[in-house]
C-alpha positions in Angstrom: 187.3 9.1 10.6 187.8 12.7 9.5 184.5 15.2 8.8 182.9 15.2 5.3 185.0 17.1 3.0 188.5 17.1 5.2 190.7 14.3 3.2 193.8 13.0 4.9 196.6 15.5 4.6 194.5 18.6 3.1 193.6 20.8 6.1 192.8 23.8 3.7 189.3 22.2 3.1 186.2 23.4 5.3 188.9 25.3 7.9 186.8 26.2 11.2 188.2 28.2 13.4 188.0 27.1 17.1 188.9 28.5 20.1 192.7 27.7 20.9 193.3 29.6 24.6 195.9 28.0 25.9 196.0 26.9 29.9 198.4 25.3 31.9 197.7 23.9 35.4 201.1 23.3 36.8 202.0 26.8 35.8 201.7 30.5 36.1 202.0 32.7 32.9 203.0 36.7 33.2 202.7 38.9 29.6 205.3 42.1 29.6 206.9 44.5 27.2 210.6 44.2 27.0 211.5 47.2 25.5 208.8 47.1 22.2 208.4 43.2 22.3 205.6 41.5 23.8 206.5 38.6 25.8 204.6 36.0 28.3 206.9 34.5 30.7 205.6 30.8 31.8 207.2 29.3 34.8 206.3 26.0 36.0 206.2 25.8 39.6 207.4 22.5 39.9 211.2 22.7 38.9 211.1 26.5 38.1 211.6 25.9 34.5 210.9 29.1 32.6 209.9 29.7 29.0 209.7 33.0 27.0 207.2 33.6 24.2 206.5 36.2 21.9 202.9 37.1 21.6 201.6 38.2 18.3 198.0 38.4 17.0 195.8 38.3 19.9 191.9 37.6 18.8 188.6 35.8 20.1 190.7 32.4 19.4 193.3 33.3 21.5 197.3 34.4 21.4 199.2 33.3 18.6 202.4 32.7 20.4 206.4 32.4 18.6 209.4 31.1 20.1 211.8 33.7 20.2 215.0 31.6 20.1 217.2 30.5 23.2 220.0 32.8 22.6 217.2 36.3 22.9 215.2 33.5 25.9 218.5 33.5 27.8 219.5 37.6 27.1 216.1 38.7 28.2 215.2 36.8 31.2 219.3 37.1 32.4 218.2 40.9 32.5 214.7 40.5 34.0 215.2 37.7 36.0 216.6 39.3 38.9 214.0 42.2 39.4 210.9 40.5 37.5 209.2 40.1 40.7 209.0 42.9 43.9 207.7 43.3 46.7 206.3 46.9 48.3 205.1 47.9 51.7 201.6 49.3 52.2 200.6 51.8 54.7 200.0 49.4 57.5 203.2 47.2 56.9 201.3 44.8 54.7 203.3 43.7 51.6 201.7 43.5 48.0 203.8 40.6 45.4 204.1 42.6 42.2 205.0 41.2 38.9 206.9 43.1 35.7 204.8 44.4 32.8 207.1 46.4 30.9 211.4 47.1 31.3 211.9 50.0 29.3 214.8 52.5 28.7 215.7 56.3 28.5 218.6 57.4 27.8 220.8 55.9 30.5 217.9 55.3 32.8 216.2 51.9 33.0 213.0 51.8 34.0 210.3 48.8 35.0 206.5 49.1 35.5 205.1 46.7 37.7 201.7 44.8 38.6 200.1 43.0 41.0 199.2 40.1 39.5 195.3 38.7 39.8 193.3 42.1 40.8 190.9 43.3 38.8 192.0 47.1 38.7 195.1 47.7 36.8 197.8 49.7 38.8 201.4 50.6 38.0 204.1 50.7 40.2 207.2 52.4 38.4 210.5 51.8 39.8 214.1 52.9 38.6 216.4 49.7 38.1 219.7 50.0 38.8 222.4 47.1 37.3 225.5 49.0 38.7 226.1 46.1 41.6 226.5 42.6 42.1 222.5 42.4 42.4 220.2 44.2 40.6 218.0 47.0 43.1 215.0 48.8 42.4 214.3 52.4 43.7 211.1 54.4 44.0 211.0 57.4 42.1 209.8 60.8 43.1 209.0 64.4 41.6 210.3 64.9 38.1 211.4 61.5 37.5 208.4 60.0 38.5 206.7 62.3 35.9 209.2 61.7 33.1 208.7 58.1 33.5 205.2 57.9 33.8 204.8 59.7 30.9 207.0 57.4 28.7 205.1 54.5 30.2 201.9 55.9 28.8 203.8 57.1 25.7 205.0 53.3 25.1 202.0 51.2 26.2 199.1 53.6 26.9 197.4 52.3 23.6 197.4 48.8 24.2 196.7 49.0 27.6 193.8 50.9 26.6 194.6 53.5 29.5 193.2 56.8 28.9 190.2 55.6 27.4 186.8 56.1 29.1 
């Protein structure tokens, strides 16, 4: 039985807008910028099937997500896949998991800005990437570089990570 005023087939008639957020329970879902696009990764932990999605319009109802295509799924995670997930020492020899939240590139450099996924406080972990051997390695960066990249980072995603902003 459909709602007073909704006929079969006409969904233009009395449209309410409900919330849509989107959850899955058999897997984990990680948003990054690739280059300028805006992406969430899902990757089901059962078989390690992974997905790529483009997120658009974000609003109270949730993401509005597009499938990019398999051709840019399979160029972008080929690139990512290998250094989308790091791990880094603490002082103490504890180890953090991080996750990627933007690959980015200067000039020749390529760069990748990285989380740890599920704390509260947002803190960036920039790393050079370097593709020049059978398996992709990431290096910590220091002095000028550091700066330079930082900067970009804050240049590129500042806004929308609202960073910055008291």
């Amino acid at each position: 039985m459909l709602a007073d005023g909704m006929g079969a087939g006409n969904h233009e008639t009395n449209h309410i807008e409900s919330p849509t957020w989107l959850t899955f329970t058999d897997a984990d879902v990680y948003a990054f910028w690739y280059e300028d696009a805006h992406l969430a990764l899902v990757r089901f932990r059962r078989d390690n099937e992974r997905l790529l999605f483009v997120i658009g319009q974000q609003s109270q109802q949730g993401l509005h997500l597009s499938f990019p295509g398999r051709l840019f799924t399979d160029r972008v995670l080929d690139e990512i896949e290998p250094i989308f997930f790091a791990e880094v020492e603490e002082p103490g020899g504890q180890t953090e998991q991080l996750a990627l939240g933007a690959y980015f590139r200067t000039g020749e450099a390529e760069y990748g800005a990285y989380y740890a996924p599920g704390t509260a406080a947002l803190e960036v972990f920039l790393f050079r990437i370097d593709n020049t051997g059978s398996r992709p390695e990431l290096t910590s960066l220091m002095g000028f570089e550091q700066e330079q990249a930082a900067a970009l980072f804050v240049e590129r995603y500042g806004h929308q990570l609202k960073l910055g902003e008291a």
